[in-house]
VOPAGU-2260 file (C-alpha; in pm, 1 decimal, decimal comma):
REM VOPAGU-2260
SITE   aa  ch    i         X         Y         Z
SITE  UNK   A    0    -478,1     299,1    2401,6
SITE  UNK   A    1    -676,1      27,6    2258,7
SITE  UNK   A    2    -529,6    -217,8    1994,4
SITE  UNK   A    3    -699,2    -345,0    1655,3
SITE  UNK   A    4    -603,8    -502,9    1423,0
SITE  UNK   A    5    -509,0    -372,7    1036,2
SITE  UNK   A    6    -857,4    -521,8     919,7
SITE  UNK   A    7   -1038,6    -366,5    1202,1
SITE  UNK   A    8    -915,0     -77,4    1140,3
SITE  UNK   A    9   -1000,8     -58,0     749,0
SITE  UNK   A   10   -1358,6    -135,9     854,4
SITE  UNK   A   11   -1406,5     134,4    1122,0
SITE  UNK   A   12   -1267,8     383,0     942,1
SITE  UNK   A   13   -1502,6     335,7     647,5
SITE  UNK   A   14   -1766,1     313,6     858,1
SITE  UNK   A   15   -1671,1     638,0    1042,8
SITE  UNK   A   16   -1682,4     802,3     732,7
SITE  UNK   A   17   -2030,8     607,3     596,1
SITE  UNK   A   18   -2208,0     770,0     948,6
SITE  UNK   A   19   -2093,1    1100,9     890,7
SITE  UNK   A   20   -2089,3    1124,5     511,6
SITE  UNK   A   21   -2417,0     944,7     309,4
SITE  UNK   A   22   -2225,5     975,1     -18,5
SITE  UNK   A   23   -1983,9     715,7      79,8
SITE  UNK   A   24   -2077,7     364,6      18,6
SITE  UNK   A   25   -1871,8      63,0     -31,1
SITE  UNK   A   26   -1934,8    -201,3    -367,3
SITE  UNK   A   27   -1788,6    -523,1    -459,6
SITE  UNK   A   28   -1803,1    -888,7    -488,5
SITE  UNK   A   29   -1957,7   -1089,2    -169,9
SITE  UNK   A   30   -1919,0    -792,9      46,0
SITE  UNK   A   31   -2271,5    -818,4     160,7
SITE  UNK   A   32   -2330,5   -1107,0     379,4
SITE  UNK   A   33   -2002,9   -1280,6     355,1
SITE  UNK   A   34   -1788,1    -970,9     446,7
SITE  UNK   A   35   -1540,3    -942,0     191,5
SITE  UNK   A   36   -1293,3   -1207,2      78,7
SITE  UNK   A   37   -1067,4   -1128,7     379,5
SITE  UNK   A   38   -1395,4   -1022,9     609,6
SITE  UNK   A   39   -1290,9    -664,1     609,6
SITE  UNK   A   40   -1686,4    -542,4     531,4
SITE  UNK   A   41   -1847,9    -815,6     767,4
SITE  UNK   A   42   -2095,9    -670,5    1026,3
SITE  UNK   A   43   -2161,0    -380,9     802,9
SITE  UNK   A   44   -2464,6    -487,8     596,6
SITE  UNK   A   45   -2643,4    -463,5     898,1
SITE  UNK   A   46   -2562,7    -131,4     985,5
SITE  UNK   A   47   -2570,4      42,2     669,5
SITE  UNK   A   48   -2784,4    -199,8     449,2
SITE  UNK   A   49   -2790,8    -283,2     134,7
SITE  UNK   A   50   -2823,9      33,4     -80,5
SITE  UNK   A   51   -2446,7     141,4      83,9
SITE  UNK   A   52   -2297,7    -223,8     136,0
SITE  UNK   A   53   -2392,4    -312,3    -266,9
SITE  UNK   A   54   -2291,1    -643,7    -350,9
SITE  UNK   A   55   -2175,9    -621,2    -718,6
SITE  UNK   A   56   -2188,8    -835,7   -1008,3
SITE  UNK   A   57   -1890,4   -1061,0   -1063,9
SITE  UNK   A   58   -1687,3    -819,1   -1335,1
SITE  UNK   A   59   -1420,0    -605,4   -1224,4
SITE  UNK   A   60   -1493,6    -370,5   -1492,0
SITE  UNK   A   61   -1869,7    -335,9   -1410,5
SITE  UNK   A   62   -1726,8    -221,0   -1033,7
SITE  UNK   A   63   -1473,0      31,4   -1178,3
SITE  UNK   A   64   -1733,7     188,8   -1419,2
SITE  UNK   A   65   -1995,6     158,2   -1137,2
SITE  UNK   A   66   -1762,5     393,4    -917,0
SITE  UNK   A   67   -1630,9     637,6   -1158,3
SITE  UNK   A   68   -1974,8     713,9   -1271,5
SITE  UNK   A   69   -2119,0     768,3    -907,2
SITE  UNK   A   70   -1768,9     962,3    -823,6
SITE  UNK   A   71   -1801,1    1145,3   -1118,3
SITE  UNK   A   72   -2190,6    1220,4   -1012,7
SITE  UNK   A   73   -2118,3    1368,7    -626,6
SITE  UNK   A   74   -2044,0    1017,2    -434,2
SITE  UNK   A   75   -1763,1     898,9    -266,1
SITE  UNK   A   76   -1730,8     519,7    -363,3
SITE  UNK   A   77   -1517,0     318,5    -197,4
SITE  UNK   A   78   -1488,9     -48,6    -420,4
SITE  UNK   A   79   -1299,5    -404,2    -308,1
SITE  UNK   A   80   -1137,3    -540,1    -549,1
SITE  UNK   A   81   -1119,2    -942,6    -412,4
SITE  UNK   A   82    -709,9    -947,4    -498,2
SITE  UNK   A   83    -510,7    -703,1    -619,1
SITE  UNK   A   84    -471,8    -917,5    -970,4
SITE  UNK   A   85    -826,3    -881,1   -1073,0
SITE  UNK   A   86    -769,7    -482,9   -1107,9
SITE  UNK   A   87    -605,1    -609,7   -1431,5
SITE  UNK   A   88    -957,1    -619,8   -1567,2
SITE  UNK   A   89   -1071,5    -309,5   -1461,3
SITE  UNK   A   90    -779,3    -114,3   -1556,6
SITE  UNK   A   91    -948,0      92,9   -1858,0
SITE  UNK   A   92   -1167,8     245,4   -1639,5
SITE  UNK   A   93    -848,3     362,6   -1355,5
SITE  UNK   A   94    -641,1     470,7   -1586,7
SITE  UNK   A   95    -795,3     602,0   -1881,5
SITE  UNK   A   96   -1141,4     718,5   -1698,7
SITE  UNK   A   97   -1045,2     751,6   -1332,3
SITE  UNK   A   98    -703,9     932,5   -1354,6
SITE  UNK   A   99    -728,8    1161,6   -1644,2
SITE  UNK   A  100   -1126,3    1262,0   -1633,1
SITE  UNK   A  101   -1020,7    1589,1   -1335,4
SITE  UNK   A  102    -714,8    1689,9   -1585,8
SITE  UNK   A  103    -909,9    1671,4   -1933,4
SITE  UNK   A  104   -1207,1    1899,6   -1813,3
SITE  UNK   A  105   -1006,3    2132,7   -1624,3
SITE  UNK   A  106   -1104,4    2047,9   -1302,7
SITE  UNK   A  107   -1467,9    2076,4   -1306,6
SITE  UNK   A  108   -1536,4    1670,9   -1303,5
SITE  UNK   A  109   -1380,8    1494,8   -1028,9
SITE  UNK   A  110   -1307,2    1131,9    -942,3
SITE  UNK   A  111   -1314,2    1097,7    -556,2
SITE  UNK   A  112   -1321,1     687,2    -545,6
SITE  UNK   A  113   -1115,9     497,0    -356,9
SITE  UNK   A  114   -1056,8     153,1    -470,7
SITE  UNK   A  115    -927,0     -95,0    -144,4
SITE  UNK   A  116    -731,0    -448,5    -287,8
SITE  UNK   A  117    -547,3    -725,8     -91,9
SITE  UNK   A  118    -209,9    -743,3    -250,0
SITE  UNK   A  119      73,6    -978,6    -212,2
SITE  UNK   A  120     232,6   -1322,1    -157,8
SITE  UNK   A  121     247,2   -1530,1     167,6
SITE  UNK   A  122    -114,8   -1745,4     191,3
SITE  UNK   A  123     -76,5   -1983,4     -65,1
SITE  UNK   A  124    -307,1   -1827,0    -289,7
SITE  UNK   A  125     -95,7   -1910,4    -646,5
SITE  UNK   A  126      40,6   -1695,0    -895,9
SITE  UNK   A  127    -304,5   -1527,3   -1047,1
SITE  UNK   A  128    -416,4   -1422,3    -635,6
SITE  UNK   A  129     -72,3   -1298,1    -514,4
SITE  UNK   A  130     105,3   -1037,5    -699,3
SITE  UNK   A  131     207,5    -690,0    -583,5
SITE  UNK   A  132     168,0    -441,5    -891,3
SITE  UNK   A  133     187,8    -104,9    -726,1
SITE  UNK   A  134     432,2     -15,3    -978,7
SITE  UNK   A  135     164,3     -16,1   -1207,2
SITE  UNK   A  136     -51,2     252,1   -1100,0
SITE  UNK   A  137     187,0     449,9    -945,2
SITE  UNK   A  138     338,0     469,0   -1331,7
SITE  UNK   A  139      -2,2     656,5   -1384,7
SITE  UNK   A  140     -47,1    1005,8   -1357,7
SITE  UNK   A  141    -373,2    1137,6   -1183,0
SITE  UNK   A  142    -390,7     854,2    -958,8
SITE  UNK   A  143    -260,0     791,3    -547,0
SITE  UNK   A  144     -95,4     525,6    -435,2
SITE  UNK   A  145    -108,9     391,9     -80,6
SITE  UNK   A  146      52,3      99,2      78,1
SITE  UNK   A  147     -24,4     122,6     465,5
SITE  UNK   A  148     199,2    -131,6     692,3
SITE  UNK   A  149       6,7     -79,2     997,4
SITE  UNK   A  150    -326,7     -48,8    1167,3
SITE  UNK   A  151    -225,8     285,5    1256,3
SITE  UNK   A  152    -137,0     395,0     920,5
SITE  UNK   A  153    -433,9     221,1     770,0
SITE  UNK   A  154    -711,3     359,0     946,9
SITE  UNK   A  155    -551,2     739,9     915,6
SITE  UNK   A  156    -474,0     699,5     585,6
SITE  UNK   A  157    -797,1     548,0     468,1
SITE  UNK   A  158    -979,3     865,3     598,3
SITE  UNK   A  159    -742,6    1082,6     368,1
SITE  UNK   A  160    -790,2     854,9      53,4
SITE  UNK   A  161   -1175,2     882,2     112,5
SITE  UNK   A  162   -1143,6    1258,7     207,6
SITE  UNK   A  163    -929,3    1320,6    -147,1
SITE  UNK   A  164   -1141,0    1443,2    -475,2
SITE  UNK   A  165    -880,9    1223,4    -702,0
SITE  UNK   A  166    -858,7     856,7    -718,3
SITE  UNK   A  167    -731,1     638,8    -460,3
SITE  UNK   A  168    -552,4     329,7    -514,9
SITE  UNK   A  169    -494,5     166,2    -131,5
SITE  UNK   A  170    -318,6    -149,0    -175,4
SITE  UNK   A  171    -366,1    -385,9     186,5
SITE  UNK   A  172     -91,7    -662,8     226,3
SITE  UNK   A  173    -309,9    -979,4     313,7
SITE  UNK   A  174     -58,1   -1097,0     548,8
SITE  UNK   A  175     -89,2    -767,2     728,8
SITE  UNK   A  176    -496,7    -815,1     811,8
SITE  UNK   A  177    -433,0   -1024,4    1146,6
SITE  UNK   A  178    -110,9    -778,1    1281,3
SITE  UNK   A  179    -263,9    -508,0    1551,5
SITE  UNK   A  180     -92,9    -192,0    1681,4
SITE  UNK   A  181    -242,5      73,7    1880,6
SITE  UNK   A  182    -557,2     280,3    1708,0
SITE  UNK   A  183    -719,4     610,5    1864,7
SITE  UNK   A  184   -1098,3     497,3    1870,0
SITE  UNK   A  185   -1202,2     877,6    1705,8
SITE  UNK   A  186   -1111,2     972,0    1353,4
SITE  UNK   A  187    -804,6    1125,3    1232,0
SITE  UNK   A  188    -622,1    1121,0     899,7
SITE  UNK   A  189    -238,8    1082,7     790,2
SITE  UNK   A  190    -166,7    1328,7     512,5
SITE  UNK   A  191     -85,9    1159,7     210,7
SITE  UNK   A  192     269,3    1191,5      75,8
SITE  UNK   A  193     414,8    1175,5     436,5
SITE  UNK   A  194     666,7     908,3     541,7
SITE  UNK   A  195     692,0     753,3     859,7
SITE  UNK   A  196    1066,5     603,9    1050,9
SITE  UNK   A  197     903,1     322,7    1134,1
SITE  UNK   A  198    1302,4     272,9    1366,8
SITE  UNK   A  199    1575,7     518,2    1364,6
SITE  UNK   A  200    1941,7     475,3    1288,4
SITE  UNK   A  201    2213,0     581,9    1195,4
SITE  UNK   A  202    2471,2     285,7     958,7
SITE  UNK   A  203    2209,4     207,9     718,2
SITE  UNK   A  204    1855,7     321,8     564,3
SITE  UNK   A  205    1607,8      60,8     465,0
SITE  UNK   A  206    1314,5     217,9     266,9
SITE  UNK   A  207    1040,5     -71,6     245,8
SITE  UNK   A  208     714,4     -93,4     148,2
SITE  UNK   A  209     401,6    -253,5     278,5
SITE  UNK   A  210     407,8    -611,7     457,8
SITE  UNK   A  211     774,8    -598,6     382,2
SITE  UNK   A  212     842,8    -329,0     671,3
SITE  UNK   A  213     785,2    -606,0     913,0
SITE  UNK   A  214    1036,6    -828,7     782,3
SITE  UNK   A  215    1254,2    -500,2     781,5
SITE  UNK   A  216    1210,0    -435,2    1127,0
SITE  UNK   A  217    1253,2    -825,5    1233,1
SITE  UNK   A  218    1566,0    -777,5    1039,8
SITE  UNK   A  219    1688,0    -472,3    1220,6
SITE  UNK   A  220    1661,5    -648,3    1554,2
SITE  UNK   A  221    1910,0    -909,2    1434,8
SITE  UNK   A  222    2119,5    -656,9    1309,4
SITE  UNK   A  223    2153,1    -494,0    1619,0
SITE  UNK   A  224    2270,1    -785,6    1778,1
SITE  UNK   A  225    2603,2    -722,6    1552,8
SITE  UNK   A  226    2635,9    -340,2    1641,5
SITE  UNK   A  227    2486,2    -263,3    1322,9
SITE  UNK   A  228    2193,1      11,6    1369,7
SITE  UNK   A  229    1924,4      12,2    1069,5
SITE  UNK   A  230    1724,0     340,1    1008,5
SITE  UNK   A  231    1377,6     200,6     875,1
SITE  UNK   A  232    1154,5     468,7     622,4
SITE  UNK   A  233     797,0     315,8     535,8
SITE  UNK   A  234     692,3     579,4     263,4
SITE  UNK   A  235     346,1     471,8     362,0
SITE  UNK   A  236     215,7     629,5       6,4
SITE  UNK   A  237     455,4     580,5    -294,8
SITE  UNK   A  238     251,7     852,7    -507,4
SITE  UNK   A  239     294,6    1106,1    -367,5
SITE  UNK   A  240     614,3     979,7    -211,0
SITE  UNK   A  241     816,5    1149,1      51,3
SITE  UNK   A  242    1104,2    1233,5    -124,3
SITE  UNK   A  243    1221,2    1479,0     135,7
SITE  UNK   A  244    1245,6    1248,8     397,1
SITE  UNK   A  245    1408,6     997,1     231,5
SITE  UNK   A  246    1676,6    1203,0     106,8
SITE  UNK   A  247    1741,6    1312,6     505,9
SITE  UNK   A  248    1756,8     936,1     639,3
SITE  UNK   A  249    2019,4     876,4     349,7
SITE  UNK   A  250    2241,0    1192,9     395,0
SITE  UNK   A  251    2214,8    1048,0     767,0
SITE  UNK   A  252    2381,7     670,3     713,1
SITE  UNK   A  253    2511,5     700,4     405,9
SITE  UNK   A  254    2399,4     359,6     271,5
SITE  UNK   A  255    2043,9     284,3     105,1
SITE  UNK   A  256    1875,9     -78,1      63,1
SITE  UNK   A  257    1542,0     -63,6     -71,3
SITE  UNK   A  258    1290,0    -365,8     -25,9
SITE  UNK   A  259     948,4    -467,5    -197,1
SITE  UNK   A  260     776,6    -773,3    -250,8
SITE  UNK   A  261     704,9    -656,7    -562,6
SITE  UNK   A  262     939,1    -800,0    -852,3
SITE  UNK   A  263    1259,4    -614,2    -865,8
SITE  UNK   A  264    1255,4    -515,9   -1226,3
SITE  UNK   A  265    1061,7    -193,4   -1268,3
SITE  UNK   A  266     965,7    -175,8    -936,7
SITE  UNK   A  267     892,7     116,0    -721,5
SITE  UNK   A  268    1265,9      75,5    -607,1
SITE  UNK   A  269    1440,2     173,5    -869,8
SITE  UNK   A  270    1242,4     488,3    -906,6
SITE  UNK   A  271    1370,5     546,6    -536,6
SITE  UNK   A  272    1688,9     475,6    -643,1
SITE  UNK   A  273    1744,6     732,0    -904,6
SITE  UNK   A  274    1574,0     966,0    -690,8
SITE  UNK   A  275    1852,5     981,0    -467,8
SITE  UNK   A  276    2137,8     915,6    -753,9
SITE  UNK   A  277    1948,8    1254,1    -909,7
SITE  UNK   A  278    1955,8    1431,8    -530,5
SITE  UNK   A  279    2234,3    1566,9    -308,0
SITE  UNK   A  280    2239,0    1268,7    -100,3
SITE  UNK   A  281    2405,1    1104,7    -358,6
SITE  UNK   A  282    2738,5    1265,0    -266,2
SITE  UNK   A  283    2659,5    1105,1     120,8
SITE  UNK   A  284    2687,5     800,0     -22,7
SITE  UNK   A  285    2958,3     544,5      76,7
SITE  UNK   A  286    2810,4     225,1     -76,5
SITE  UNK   A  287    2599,0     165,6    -373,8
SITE  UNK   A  288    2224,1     127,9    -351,1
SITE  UNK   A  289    2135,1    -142,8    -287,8
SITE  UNK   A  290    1751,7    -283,2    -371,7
SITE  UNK   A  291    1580,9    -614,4    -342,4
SITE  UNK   A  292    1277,1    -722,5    -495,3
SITE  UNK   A  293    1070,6    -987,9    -604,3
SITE  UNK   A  294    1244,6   -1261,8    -827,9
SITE  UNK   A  295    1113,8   -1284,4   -1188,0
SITE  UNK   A  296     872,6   -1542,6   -1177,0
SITE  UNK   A  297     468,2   -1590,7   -1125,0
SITE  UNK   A  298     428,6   -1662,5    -741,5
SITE  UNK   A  299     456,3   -2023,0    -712,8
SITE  UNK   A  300     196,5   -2240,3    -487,6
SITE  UNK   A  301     426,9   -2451,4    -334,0
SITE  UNK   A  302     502,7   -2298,6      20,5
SITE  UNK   A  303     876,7   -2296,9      40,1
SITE  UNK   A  304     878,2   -2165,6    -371,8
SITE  UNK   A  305     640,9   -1898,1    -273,9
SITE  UNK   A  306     880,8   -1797,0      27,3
SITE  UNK   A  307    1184,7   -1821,7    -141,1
SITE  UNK   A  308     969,6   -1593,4    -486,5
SITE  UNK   A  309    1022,6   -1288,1    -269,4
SITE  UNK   A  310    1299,0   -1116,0       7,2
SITE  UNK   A  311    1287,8   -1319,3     320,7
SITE  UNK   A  312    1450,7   -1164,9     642,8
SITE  UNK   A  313    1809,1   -1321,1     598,5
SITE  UNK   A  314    1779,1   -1178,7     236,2
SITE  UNK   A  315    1741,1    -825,4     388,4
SITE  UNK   A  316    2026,1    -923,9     723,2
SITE  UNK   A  317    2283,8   -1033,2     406,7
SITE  UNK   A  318    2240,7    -718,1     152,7
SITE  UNK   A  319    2276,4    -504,0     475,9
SITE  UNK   A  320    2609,8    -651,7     578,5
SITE  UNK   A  321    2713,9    -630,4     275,5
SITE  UNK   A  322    2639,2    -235,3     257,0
SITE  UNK   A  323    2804,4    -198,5     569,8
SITE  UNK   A  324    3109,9    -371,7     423,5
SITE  UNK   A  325    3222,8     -76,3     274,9
């Protein structure tokens, strides 16, 4: 099978959808002619023209209200956000327009949008360009939360987000654009809520999120150097999440670390944390949980800051020998 790379794969599968479906279109800053921020959109202007590749005004909230209206009016918008940051300014329209519109009418308006960000630390892009704030939205009922790790995932999971009637929030890792895996060239779609074990194993679960699989799975090679075998779980979307699956790995090894970039307090981790603590996994148990986040600061600009901001792969190696200490 053919490889692509995570970007490529965003692009083809919106414009799989676009050929098939004329009420999808794509809006947002520079998307036209420049291609995006990150060049996911580039080449499609040309294809689909302007009047479906709309380049947008430079306000965040002018997007988000441009794409609830048309959702709520038969079209599928999908909008780029530039960085995941900026969707601080449009966050009237998601979560008080976008997310609740379907539940106050009784289902008779809908809000099928999906709304695509680059999220995360890692290119020297400062601390208003590089935050992860999943937690955010996934704290908001009526929306979906997606965090693909993979080219794979992305381009199978896009189609479902863009398939859903409900809004979409699909968070892409910007250090995850250049990594490739192998892509079917025809369209499919991953069901949303469904997990994925990215390794198996059977002394320790890691549940991670996003770009922060990768370092998981570097982590896990290293570990198995030292006998110790890893179980990896990338949720893939962490609303819905997999909760099934998650509970299974852990009744499995016994020992949970959780990892995000995102910063540790009030992340998505400790929600995954008390899900087990609340479950009958927590009487597999035979360490505590174990999660580790971002620290509590703004992502500094300074390379080695930046690195040392969020969990590194000897971060993950140490908690894990520590679980297995037990």
């Amino acid at each position: 099978m053919r490889e692509l790379t995570y970007l490529e794969a965003v692009r083809e599968a919106m414009s799989q959808e676009m050929r098939q479906n004329e009420d999808v279109f794509v809006l947002g800053e520079d998307i036209g002619l420049y291609g995006g921020a990150f060049g996911v959109t580039r080449g499609m202007l040309d294809e689909f023209g302007p009047e479906r590749i709309r380049n947008t005004p430079i306000s965040e909230a002018a997007i988000s209200g441009a794409a609830v209206g048309a959702a709520l009016t038969g079209m599928r918008p999908i909008l780029e956000l530039q960085f995941s940051d900026f969707i601080t300014i449009a966050m009237d329209n998601i979560v008080n327009q976008a997310a609740k519109t379907r539940y106050m009418f009784g289902g008779k308006g809908k809000v099928p949008m999906v709304l695509r960000t680059p999220a995360g630390s890692g290119t020297g892009a400062a601390a208003q360009h590089s935050q992860s704030l999943e937690a955010w939205t996934a704290h908001i009922p009526g929306l979906i939360v997606v965090q693909p790790s993979t080219a794979y995932d992305a381009k199978g999971l896009l189609k479902a987000a863009i398939d859903n009637d409900n809004p979409v929030i699909f968070y892409e890792h910007k250090l995850v654009y250049k990594t490739s895996s192998e892509v079917p060239e025809e369209q499919y779609s991953i069901p949303l809520g469904v997990a994925d074990i990215k390794r198996e194993g059977k002394d320790v679960t890691i549940v991670a999120t996003s770009y922060m699989v990768h370092k998981v799975l570097e982590a896990a090679k290293e570990l198995e150097k030292e006998g110790i075998d890893v179980e990896v779980v990338d949720p893939r979307t962490i609303v819905p999440l997999d909760k099934e699956t998650i509970i299974k790995s852990v009744k499995k090894t016994g020992r949970l670390l959780i990892a995000h970039e995102a910063v540790k307090r009030g992340g998505i981790g400790g929600e995954i944390a008390s899900m087990i603590a609340e479950s009958e996994a927590f009487d597999y148990l035979d360490a505590p949980i174990k999660r580790l986040g971002g620290k509590e600061v703004p992502i500094p600009y300074n390379p080695n800051l930046e690195k040392a901001a969020t969990p590194q792969v000897p971060d993950i190696i140490e908690a894990v020998k520590e679980l297995v200490r037990y």
